[in-house]
C-alpha positions as a printed Julia matrix, in Angstrom:
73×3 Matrix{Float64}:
   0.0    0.0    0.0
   1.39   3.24  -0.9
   1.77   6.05   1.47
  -0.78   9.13   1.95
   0.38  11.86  -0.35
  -2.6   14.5   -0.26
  -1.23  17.69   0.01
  -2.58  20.18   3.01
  -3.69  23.71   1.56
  -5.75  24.94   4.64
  -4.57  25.64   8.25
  -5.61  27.83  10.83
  -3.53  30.66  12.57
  -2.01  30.83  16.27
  -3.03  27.64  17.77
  -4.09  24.28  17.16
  -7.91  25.38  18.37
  -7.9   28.63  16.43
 -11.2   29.66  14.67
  -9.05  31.99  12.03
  -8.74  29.97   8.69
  -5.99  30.75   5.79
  -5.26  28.92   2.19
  -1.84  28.59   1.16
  -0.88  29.73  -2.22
  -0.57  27.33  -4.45
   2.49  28.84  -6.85
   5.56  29.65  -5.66
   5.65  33.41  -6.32
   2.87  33.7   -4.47
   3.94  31.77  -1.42
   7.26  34.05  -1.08
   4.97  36.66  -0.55
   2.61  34.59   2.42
   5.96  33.68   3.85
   7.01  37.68   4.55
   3.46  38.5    5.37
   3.48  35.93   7.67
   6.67  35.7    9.59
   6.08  36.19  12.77
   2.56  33.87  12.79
   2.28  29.95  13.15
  -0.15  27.46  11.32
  -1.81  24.71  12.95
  -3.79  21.63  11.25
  -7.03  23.12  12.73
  -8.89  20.85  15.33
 -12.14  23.12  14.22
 -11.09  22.04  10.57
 -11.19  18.33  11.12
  -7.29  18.38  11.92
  -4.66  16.71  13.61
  -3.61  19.84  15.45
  -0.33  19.45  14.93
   1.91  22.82  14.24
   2.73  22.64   9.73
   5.11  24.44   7.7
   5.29  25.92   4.41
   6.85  24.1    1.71
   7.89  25.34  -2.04
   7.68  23.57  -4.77
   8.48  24.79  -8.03
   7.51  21.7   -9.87
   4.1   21.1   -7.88
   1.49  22.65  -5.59
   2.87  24.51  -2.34
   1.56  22.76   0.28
   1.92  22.57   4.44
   3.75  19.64   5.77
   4.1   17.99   9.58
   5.68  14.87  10.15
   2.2   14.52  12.58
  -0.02  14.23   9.8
């Protein structure tokens, strides 16, 4: 059986339990730009989203979607 590859576009801001949504971009222009605007926040798999709540990261891809990554999900 191969492993789950679906790529995570939503997360929520803050915390874990947070009730404020954001998309990711899904180019990589675009997610330079979400990266400086959002330096100093955090994004959470949203429990209020269905989520894992674990803390994700941004990652770039220039030959696929951007997408947010934990090794909890």
């Amino acid at each position: 059986m191969r492993g789950d590859r679906r790529q995570i576009q939503t997360a929520v801001l803050g915390s874990a339990d947070s009730e404020e949504p954001l998309m990711l971009p899904l180019e990589a222009i675009e997610l330079d730009a979400f990266r400086r605007r959002h330096q100093l926040d955090t994004f959470w798999c949203g429990l209020l989203l269905g989520g894992c709540g674990a803390q994700l990261t941004t990652k770039l891809y220039t030959d696929r979607v951007c997408s947010l990554s934990s090794p909890a999900c």
